[in-house]
Each structure stands twice: as C-alpha cells, then as structure tokens.
Residue frames as qw, qx, qy, qz and C-alpha x, y, z in Angstrom:
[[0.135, -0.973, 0.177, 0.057, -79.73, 50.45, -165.89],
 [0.714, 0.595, -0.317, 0.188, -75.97, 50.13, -167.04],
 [0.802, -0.449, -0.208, 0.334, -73.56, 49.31, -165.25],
 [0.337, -0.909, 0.171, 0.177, -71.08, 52.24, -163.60],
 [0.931, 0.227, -0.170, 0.230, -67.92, 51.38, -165.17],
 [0.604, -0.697, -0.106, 0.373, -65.00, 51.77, -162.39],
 [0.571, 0.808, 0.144, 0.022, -62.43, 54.08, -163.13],
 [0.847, 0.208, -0.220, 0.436, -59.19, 53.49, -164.22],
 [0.605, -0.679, 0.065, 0.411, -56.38, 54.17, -161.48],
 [0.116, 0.978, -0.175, 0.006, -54.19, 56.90, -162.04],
 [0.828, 0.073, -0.442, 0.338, -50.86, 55.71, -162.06],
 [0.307, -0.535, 0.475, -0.627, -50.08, 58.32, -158.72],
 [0.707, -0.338, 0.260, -0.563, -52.70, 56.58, -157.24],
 [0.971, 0.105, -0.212, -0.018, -51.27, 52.90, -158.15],
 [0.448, 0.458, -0.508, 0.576, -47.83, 54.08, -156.97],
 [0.368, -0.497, 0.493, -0.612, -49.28, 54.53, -153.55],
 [0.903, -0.310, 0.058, -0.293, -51.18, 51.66, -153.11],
 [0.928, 0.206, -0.273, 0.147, -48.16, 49.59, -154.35],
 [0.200, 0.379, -0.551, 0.716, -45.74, 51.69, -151.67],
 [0.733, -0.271, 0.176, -0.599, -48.37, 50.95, -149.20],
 [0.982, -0.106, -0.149, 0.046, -48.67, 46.93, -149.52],
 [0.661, 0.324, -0.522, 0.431, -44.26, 47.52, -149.47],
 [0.079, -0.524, 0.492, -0.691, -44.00, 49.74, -146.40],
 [0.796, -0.334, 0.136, -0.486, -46.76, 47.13, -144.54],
 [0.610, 0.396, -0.677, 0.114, -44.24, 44.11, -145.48],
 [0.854, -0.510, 0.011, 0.104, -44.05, 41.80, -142.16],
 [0.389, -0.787, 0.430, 0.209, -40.79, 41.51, -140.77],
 [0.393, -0.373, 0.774, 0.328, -38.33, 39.94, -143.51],
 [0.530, 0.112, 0.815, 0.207, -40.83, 40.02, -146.31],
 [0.236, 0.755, 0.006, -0.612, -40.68, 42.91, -147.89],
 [0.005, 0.357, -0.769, -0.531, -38.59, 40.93, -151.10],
 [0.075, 0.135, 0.775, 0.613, -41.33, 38.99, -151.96],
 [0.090, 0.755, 0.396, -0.516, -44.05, 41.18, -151.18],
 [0.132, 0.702, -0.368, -0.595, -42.22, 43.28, -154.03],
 [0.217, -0.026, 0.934, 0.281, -42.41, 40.05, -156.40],
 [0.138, 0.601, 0.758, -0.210, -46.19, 40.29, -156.10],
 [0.104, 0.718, 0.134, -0.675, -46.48, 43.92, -156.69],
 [0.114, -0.392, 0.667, 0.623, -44.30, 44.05, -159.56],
 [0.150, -0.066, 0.858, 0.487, -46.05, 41.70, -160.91],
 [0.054, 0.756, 0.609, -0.234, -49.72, 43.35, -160.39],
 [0.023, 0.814, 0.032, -0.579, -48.59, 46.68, -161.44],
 [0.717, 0.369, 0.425, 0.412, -47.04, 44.95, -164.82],
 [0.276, 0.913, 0.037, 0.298, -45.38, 48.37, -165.47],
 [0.760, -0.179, -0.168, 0.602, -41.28, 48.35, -164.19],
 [0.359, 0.414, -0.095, 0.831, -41.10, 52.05, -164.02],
 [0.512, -0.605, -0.096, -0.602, -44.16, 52.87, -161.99],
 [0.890, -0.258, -0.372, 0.060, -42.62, 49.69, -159.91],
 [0.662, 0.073, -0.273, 0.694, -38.99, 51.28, -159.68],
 [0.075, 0.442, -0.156, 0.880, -39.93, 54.54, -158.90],
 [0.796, -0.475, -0.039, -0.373, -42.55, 52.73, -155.54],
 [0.880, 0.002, -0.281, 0.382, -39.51, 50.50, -154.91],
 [0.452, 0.056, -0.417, 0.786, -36.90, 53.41, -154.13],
 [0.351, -0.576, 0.168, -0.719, -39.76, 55.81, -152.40],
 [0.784, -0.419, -0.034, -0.457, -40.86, 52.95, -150.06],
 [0.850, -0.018, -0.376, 0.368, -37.55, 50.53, -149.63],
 [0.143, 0.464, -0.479, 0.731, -35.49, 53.37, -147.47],
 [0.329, -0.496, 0.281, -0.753, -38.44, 53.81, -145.22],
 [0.945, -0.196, -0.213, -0.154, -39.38, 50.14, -144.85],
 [0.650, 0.149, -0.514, 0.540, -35.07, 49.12, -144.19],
 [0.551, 0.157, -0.739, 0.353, -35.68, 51.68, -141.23],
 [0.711, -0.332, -0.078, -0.615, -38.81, 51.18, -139.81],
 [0.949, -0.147, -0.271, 0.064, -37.78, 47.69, -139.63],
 [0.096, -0.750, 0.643, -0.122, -33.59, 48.81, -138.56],
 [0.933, 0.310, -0.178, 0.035, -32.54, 46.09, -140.73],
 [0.464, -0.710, 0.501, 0.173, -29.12, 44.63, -139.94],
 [0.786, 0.590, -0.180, -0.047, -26.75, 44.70, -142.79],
 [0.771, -0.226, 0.243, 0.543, -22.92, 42.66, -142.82],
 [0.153, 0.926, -0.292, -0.183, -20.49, 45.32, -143.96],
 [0.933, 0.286, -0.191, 0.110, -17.82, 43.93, -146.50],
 [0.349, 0.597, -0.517, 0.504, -14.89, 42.47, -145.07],
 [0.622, -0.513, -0.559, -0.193, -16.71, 41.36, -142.42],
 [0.236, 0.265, -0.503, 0.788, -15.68, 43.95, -139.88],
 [0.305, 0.280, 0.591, -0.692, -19.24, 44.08, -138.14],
 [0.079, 0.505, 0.856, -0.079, -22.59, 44.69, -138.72],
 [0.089, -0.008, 0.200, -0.976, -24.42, 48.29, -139.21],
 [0.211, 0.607, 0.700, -0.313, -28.14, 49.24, -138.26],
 [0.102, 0.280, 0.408, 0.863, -30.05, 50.96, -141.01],
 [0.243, -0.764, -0.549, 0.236, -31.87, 53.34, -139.07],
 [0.193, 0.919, 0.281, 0.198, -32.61, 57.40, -139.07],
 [0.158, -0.986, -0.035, -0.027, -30.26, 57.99, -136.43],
 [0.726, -0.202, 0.490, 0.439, -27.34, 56.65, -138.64],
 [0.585, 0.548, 0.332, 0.497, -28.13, 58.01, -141.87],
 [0.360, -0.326, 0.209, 0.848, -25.64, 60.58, -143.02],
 [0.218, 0.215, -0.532, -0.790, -27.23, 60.54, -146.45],
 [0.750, 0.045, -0.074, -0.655, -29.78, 58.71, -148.30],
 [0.979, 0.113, -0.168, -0.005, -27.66, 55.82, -148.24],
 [0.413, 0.321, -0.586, 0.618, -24.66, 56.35, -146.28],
 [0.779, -0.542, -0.305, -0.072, -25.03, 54.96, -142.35],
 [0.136, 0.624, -0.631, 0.441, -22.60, 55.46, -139.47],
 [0.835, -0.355, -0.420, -0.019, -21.49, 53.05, -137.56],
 [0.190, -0.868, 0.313, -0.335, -19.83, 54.40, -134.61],
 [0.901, -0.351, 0.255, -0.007, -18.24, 50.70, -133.74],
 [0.697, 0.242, 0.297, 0.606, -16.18, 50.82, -136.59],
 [0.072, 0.732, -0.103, -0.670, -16.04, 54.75, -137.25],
 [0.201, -0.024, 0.725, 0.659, -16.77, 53.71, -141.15],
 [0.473, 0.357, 0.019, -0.805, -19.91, 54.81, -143.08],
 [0.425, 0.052, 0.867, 0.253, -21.69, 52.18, -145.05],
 [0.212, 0.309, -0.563, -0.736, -22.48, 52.50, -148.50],
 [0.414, 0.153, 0.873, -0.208, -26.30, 50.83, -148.53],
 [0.159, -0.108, -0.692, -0.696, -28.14, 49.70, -151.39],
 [0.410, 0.025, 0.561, -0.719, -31.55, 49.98, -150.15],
 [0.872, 0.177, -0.156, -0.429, -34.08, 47.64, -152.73],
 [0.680, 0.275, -0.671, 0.108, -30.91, 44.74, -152.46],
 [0.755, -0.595, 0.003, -0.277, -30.90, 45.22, -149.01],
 [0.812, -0.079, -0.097, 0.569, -26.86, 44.93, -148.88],
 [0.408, -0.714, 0.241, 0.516, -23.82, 46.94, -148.04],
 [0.865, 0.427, 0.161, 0.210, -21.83, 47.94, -150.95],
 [0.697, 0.331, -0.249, 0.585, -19.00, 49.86, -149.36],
 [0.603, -0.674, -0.246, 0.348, -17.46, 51.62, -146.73],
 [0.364, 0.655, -0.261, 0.609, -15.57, 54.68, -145.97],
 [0.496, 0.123, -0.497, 0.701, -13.99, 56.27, -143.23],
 [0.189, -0.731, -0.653, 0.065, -16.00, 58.33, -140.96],
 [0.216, 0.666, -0.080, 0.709, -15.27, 62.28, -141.04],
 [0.220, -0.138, -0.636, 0.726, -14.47, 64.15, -137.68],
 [0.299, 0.121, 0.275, -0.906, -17.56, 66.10, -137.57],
 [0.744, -0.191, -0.234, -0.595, -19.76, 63.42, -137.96],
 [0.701, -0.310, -0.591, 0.249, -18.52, 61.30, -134.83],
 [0.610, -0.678, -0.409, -0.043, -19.16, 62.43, -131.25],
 [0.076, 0.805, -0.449, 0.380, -16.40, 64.92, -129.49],
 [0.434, 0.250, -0.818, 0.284, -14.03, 62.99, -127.26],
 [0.234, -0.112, 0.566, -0.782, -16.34, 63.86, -123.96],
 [0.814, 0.042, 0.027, -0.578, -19.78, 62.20, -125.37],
 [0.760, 0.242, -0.593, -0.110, -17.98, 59.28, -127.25],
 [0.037, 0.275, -0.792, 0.544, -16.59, 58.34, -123.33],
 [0.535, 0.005, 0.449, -0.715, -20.15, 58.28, -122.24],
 [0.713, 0.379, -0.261, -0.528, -21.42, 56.83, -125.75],
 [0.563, 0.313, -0.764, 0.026, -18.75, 53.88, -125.81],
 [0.194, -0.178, 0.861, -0.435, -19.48, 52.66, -122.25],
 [0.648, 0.215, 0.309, -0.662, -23.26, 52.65, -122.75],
 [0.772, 0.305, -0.385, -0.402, -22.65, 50.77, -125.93],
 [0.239, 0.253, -0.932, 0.104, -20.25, 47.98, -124.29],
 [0.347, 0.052, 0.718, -0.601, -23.11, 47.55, -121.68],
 [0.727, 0.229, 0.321, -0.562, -25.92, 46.97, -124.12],
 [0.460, 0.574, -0.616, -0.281, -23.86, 44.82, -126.22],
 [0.090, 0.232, -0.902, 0.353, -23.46, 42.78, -123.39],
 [0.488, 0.208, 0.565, -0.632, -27.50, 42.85, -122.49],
 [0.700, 0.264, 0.133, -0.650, -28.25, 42.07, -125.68],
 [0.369, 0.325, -0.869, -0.046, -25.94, 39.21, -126.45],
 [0.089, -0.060, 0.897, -0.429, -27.64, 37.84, -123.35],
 [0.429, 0.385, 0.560, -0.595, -31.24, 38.46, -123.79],
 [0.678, 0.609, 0.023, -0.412, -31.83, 38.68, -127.73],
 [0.709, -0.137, 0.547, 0.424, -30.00, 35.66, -129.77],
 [0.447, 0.273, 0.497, 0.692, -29.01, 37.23, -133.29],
 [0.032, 0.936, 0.345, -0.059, -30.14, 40.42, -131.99],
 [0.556, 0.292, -0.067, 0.776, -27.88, 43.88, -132.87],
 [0.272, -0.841, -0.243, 0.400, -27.60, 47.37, -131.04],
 [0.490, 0.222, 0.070, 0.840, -26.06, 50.58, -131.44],
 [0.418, -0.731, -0.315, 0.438, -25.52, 53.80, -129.83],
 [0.396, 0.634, 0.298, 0.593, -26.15, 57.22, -131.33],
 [0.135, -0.444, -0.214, 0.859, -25.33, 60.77, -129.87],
 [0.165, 0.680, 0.633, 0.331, -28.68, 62.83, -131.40],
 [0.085, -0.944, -0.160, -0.277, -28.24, 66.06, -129.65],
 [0.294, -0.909, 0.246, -0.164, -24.89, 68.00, -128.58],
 [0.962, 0.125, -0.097, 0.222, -22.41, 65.62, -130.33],
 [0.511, 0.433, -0.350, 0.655, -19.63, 68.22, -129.95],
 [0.497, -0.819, 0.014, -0.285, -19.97, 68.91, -126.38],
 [0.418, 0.536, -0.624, 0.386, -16.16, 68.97, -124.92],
 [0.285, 0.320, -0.621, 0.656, -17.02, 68.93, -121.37],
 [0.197, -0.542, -0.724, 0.378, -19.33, 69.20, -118.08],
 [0.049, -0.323, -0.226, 0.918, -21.68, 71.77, -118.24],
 [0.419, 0.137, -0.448, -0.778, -23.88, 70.92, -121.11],
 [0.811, 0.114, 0.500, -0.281, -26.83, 68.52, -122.20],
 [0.238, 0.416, -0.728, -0.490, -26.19, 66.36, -124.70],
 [0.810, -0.001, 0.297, -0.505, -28.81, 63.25, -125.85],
 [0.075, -0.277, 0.928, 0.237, -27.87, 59.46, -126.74],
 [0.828, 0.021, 0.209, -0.519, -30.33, 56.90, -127.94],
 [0.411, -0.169, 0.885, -0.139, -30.44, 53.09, -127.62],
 [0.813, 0.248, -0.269, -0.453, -31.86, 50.89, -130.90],
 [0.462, -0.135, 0.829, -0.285, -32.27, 47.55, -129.89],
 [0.732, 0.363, -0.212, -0.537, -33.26, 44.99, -133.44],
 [0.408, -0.221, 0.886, -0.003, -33.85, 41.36, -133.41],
 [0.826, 0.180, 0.104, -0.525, -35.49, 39.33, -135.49],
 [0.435, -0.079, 0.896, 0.035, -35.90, 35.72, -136.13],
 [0.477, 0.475, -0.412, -0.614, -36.79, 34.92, -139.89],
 [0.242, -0.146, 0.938, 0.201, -37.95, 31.46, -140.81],
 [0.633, 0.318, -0.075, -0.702, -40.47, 31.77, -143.73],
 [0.334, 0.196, -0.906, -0.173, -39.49, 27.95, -144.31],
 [0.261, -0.343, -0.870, 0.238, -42.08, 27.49, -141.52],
 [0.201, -0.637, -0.546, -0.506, -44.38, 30.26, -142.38],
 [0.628, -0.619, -0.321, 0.345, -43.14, 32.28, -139.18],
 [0.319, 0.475, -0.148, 0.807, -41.12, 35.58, -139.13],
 [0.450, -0.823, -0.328, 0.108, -40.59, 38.07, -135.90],
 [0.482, 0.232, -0.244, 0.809, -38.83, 40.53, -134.82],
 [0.410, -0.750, -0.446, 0.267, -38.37, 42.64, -131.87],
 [0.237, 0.693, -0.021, 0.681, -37.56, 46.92, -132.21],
 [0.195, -0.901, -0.384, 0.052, -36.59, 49.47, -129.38],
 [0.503, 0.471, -0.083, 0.720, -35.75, 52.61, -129.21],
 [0.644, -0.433, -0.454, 0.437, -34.17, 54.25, -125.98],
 [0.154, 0.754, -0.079, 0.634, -33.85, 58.56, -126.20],
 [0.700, -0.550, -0.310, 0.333, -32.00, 59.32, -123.05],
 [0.269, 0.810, -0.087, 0.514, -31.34, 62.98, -122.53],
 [0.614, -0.008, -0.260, 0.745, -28.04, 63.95, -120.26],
 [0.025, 0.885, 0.191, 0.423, -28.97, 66.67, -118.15],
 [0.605, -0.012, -0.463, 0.647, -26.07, 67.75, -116.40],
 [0.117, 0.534, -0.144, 0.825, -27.29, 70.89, -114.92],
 [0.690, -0.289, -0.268, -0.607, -30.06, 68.96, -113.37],
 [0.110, -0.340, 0.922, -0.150, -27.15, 66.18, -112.66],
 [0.627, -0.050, 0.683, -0.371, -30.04, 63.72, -114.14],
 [0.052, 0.125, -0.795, -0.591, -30.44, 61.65, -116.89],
 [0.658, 0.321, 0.188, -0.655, -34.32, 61.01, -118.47],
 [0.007, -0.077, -0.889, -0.451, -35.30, 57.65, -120.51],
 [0.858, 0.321, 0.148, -0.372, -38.35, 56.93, -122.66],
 [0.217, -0.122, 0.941, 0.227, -38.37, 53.70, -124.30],
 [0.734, 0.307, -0.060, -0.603, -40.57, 52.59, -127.44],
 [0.373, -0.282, 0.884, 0.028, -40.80, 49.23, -127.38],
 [0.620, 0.356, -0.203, -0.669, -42.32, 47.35, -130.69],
 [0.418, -0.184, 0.869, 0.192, -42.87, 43.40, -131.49],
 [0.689, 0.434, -0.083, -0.574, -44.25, 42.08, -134.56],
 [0.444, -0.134, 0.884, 0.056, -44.88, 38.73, -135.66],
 [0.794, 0.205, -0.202, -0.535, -46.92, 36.67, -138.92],
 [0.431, -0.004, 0.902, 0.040, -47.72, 33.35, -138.82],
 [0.489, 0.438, -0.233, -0.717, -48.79, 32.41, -142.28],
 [0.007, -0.155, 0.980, 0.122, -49.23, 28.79, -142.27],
 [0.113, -0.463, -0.877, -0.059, -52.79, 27.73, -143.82],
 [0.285, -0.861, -0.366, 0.210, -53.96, 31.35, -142.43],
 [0.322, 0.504, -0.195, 0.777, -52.26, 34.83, -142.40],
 [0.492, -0.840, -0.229, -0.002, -52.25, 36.23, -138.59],
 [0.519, 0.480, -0.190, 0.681, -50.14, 38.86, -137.48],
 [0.510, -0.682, -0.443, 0.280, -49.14, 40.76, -134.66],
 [0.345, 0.493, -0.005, 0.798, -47.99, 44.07, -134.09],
 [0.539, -0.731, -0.361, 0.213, -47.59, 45.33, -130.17],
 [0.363, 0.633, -0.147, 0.667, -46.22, 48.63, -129.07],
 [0.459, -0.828, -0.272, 0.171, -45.46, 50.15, -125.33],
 [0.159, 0.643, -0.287, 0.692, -43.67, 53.10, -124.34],
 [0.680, -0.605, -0.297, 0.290, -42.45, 53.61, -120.70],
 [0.317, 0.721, -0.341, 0.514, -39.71, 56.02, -119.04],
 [0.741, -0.546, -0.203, 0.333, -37.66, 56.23, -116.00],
 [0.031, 0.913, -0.294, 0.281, -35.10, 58.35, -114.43],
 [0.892, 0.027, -0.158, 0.422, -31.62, 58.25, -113.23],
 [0.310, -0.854, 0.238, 0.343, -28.56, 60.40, -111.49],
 [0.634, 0.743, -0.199, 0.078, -26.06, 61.63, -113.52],
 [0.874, -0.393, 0.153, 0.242, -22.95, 59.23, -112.73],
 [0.293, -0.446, 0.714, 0.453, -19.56, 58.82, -114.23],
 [0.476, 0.324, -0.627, -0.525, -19.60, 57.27, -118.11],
 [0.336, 0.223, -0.910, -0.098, -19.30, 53.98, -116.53],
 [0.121, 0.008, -0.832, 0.541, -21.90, 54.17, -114.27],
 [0.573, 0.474, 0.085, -0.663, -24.54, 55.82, -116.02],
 [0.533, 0.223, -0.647, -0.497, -24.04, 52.98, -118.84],
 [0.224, -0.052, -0.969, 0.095, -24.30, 50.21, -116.23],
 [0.217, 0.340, 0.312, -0.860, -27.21, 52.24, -114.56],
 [0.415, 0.446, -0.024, -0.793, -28.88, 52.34, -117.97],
 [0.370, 0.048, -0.879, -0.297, -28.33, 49.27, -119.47],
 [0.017, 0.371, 0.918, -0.142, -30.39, 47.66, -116.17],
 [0.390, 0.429, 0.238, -0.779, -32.94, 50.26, -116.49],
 [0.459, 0.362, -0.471, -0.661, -33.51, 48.81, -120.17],
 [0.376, 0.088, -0.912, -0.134, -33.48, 45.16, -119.25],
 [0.177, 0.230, 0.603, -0.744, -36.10, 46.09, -116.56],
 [0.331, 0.369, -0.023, -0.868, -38.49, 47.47, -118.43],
 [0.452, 0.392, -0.561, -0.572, -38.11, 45.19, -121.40],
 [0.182, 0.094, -0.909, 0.364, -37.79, 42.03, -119.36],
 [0.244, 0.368, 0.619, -0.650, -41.30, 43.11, -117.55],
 [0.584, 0.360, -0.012, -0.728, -43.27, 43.82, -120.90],
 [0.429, 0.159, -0.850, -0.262, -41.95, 40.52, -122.53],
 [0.015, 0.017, 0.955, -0.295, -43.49, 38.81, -119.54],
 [0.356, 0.350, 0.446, -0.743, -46.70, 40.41, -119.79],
 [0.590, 0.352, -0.424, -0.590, -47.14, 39.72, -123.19],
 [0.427, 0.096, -0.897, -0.057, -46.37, 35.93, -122.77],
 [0.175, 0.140, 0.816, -0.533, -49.27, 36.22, -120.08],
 [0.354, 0.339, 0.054, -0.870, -51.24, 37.89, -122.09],
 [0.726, 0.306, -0.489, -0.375, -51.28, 35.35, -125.15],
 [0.316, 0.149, -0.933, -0.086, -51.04, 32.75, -123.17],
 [0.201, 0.254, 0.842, -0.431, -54.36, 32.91, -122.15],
 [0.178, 0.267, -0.503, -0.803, -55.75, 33.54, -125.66],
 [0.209, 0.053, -0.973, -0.078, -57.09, 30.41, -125.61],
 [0.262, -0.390, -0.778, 0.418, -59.38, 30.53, -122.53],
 [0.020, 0.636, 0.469, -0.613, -60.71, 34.01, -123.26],
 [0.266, 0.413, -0.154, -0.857, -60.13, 36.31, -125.81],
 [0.159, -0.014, -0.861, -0.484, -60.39, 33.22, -128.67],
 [0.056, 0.520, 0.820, -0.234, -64.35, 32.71, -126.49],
 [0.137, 0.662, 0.189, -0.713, -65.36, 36.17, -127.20],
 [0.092, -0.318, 0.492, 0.805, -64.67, 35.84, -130.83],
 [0.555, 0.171, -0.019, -0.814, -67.68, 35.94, -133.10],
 [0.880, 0.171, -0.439, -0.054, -67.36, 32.49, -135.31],
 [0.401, -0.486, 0.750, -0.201, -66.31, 30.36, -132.77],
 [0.250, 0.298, -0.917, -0.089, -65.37, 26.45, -133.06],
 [0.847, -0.313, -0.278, -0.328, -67.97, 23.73, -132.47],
 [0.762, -0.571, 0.304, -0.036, -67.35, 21.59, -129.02],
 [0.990, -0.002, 0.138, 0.040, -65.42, 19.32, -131.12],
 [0.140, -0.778, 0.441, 0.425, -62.67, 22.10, -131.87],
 [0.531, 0.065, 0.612, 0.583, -62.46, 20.94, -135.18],
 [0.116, 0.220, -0.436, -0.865, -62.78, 23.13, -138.73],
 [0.685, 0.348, 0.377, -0.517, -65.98, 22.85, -140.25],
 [0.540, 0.131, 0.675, 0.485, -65.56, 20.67, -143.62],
 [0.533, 0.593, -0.008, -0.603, -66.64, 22.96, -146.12],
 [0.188, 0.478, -0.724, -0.461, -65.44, 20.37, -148.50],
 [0.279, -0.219, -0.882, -0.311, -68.35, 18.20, -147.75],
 [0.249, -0.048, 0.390, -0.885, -70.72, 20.10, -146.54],
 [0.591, 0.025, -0.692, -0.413, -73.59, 17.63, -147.89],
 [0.398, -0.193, -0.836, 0.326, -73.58, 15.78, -144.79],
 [0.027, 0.182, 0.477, -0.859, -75.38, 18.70, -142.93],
 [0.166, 0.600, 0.775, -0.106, -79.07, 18.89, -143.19],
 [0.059, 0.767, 0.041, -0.637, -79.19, 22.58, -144.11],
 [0.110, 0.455, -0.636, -0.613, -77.22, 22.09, -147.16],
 [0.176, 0.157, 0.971, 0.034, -78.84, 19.05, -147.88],
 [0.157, 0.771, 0.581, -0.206, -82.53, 21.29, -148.09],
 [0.234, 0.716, -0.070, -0.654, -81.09, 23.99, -149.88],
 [0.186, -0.190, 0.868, 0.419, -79.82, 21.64, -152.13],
 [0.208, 0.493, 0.842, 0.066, -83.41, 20.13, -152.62],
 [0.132, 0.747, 0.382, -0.528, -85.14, 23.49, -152.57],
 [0.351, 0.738, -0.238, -0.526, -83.14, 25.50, -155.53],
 [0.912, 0.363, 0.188, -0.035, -82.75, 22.19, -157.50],
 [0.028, 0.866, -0.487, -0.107, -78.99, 22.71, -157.47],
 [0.248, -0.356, 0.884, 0.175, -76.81, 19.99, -158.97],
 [0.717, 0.382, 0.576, -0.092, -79.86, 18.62, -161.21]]
C-alpha cells in the first residue's frame, strides 16, 4: 500500500504556527526564537508579516521595559499605555513613546496631549499611588519597573464619581549566559467607588521562568486574589494600597518558594521515570554494560 503523502502547509497555516512558537517565547527570548523561525520558514515575507502580527502582542504580554531616548526614564509596553499601535504613554514623563515593536526599542518621543492624561482630580490620586509603588518596588523587585494607569473615568474633575486605576508591576532577570531567564508580571485593577466611599482590588499575579541548561524546563504560575479598602484621601488610599499589594504578593512568593522547595521530596517521587538509588543519569552512552542490552545485542545479531 503507498504511502499517504502529507500535505503541504498552506502558508496561513505556517504563519500561525510560526506566530505561535513567537507569542510562546520565554521571558527575554523571543529574538532568538525569531532566528529559528525565520530560518525554518525560509520565506522573509511570510516571516515579516508573523513577526509584526505576533511581536506587539508578545512586547505586552510580557510588559517589556523599554529606555526612552535621552534617558529621561523608562516606559512599560503594555495595553493600558498604548495610544496607538506603537505609541505608549508614560504618565511619569507625560511623553508618548514612539516603539518599534520587532527591535524592541524606543525610537522617539512626543509630548503627551491633554485628553490623553488624567484630569487634575484622578492624576492627584494616580501620582500618589504611583510614588508608593515605586517605592515598593524599588524595595522588593531589583531591576523591576511599575506604572500607573487611569482605565476608567480619566476626566473625572471631582468627588462624586467612580473612576478605575490599575497597578503593572514587571521584573525580570535575563541571564541566557547561564541558560536561566525569569520574570515576574502583575496587574492590580482597583476601582474607586466613591459613592460606596470604597475602593475594590483584584490582583493577577504571573511568574515564569526556563532553565535551559542540558534540558529545557519551564515554569509558568498564575494567582489572582482581591481585597478591599475605604476610600481615603489620595495619600492614604496610595499608602493603603501599596501595602495591600506587598501583602498579597509577599504571601504568594512565599508559598511558591515552599512549594518548590519541596519538589525534591515529593512531587519529583511521583514522577513516572524516576532516578535509580544512585541519583545518577543512566549512561545511555554505554549502555553495553547492562545485561539487557548485552542479550538484545546477542539475540538480533546487531553490530556483526
């Protein structure tokens, strides 16, 4: 009977898979992840036109953290910055950055229009909250960035309305020189209900990690949580809300570092192929020594 002969991918259907392998990129390795592709798909238009569908959504899935030129800060490429397809607000700098998304740089800046920054009554509320988590996350996340968005009821003037902020919290620690990348995501929606006179967090919290030395293992943890709060002053609802985040976050990091640090002792027992007593790798590179191999050897007259 003949063989079936498979049939040839559409190029559609190659453009997904090859926006697929980009958007899965670990943290910080989406550039040469795209090396690879490129060079599997041997076809630079089908490549460019997977490159700019799948680089936006990967820069902010991941809320990459780009240097703006001139080195006035930092901005977060994330959803609830983008203006455009490529124009970000930062609200630390009131400037807009001008991002190349496949280079994964800044390439200029403007000014920020008035009706896309925060009326003078939110940006009070907005700018404390942000000094506070600037300050939590200088402490708690080393080369980690932040930033504070106003998502709902940006032109509210005054008391009497709701209006919603949200907290993005991105770290990551990049050292593919040791076959290691991480990084740590959350994001904080926190809706202002003044009528209520309370304020409402949820937090998605995300970590993700690959160790790729000799082995590819990856991680990829998520929790969500919420709490409540009284609606204070600006300065009192950010200091209010900043510890409500370092709770939360502070209590799931521990749990994870209990969790895997008893990996060892339990889950790694449960796993099917487990290690001989001697916790060493089996040689498959001289497997000869084992009596099995040795009799199949004899049996199917292999190596005569």
């Amino acid at each position: 009977m003949a063989d079936v002969e498979e049939a040839e991918l559409s190029d559609k259907q190659k453009k997904e898979i090859a926006k697929w392998f980009l958007l899965n990129s670990p943290a910080g390795e989406i550039q040469y992840v795209s090396k690879d592709v490129k060079a599997i798909l041997n076809d630079e238009e089908l490549y460019n036109e997977a490159a700019s569908e799948a680089f936006p959504l990967y820069n902010k899935s991941q809320m990459i953290c780009l240097e703006m030129p001139g080195r006035i800060g930092d901005v977060l490429v994330t959803s609830f910055g983008e203006l455009k397809e490529n124009e970000f607000l930062d609200l630390r700098t009131a400037q807009v950055a001008i991002v190349d998304h496949i280079k994964q740089v800044c390439t200029g800046l403007r000014p920020a229009l008035d009706d896309e920054l925060p009326s003078p009554y939110v940006e009070e509320f907005r700018c404390s909250l942000d000094a506070e988590i600037l300050k939590y996350v200088g402490e708690a996340y080393p080369k980690g960035v932040c930033s504070v968005y106003c998502t709902k009821g940006k032109d509210v003037e005054g008391p009497g309305s709701d209006f919603d902020l949200v907290v993005v919290i991105s770290a990551a620690r990049l050292s593919p020189q040791n076959f290691c990348n991480g990084s740590w995501r959350s994001v904080w929606n926190i809706e202002f209900k003044d009528v209520e006179q309370i304020l409402e967090l949820r937090g998605k919290l995300q970590v993700g990690a690959h160790y790729f030395e000799e082995g590819n293992v990856q991680l990829d943890a998520k929790h969500e949580c919420k709490d409540t709060t009284v609606f204070q002053s600006p300065d009192d609802c950010a200091i209010t809300i900043a510890s409500i985040i370092r709770h939360h976050e502070t209590e799931y990091l521990a749990s994870l570092e209990a969790s895997y640090s008893n990996l060892p002792d339990t889950t790694f027992k449960d796993l099917r192929r487990k290690l001989p007593v001697t916790r060493t790798l089996f040689p498959w590179h001289n497997t000869l020594q084992f009596n099995l191999t040795r009799d199949l050897t004899k049996e199917l007259g292999i190596g005569k």
